[in-house]
C-alpha positions as a printed NumPy array, in Angstrom:
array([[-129.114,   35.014,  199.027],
       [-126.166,   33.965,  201.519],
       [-127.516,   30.997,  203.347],
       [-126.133,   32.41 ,  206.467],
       [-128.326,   35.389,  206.326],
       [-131.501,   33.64 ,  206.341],
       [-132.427,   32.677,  210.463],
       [-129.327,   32.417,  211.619],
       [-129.004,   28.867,  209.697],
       [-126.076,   27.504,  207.491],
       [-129.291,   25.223,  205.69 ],
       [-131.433,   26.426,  202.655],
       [-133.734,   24.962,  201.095],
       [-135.382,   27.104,  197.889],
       [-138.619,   25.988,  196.687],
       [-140.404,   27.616,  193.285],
       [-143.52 ,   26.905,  191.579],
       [-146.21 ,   27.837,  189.648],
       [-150.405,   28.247,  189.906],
       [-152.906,   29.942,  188.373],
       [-155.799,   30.89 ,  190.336],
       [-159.245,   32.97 ,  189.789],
       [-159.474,   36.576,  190.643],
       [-162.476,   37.157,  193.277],
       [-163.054,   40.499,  191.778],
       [-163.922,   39.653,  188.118],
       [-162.973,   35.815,  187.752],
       [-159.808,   36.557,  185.906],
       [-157.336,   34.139,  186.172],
       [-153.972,   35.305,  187.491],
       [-150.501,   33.364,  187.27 ],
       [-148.096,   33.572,  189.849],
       [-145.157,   32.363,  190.609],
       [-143.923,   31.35 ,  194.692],
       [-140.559,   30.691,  195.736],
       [-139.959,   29.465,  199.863],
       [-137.02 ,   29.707,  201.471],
       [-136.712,   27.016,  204.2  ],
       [-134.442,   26.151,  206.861],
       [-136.883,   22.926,  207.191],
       [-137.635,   20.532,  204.765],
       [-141.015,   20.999,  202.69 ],
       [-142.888,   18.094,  201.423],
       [-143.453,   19.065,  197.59 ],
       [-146.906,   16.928,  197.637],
       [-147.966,   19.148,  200.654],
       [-147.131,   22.464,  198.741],
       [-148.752,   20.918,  195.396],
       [-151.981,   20.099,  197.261],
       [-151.973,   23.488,  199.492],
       [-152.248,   25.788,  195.798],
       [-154.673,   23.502,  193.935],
       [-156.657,   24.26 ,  196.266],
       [-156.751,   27.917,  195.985],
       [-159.606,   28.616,  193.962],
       [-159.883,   32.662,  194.353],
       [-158.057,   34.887,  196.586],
       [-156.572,   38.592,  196.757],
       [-152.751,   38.115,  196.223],
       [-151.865,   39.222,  200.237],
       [-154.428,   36.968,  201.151],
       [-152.957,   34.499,  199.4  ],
       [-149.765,   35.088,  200.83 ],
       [-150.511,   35.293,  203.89 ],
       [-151.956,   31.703,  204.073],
       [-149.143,   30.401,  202.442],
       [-146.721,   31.779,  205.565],
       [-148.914,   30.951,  207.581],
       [-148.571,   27.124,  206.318],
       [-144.923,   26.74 ,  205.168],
       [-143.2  ,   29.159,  206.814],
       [-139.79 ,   30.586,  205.656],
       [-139.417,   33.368,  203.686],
       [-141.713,   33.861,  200.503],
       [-142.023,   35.931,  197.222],
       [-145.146,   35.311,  196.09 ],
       [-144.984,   37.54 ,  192.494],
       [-147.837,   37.481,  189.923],
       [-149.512,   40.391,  186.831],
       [-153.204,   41.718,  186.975],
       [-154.431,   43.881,  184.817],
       [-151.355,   45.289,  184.093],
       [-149.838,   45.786,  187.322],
       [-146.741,   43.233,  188.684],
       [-147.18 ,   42.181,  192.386],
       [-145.061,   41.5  ,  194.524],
       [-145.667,   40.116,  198.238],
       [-142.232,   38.863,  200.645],
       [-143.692,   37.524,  203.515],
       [-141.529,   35.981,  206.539],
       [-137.893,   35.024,  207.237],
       [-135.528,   38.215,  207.519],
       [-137.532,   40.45 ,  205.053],
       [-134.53 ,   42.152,  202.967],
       [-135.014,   46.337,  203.507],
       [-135.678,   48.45 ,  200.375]])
């Protein structure tokens, strides 16, 4: 991603992690993986304690709270029963 893409901004700040978290359907429990792309700076202790404490959650719902709290742009990716999802909340959302 060209940094001068994202907001009009020549500053980029990438962000990925890792949580697991229970499915509210049948208690399963999903990994997925976020990355944030910032133009601001992100305190990693506030992103750590925002997804430990997502305890269940559908995967949009998840995202949604997480734009809704960092900002940016986000791909929010994760597998359930067989099927890869893939949420991009925010930012310039790229066109497919």
């Amino acid at each position: 991603m060209d940094t001068k893409t994202f907001a009009g901004s020549n500053v980029l700040n990438k962000y990925k992690l890792t949580f697991v978290c229970s499915c509210p359907s049948n208690n399963k429990t999903i990994n997925y993986a976020l990355e944030i792309y910032s133009d601001e700076m992100i305190f990693v202790e506030s992103l750590l304690e925002f997804v430990s404490q997502i305890e269940s959650g559908f995967h949009e719902q998840i995202a949604d709270s997480l734009l809704k709290r960092f900002g940016g742009l986000q791909v929010l990716k994760a597998h359930h029963h067989g099927v890869d999802i893939e949420t991009i909340r925010g930012g310039n959302v790229p066109k497919r």
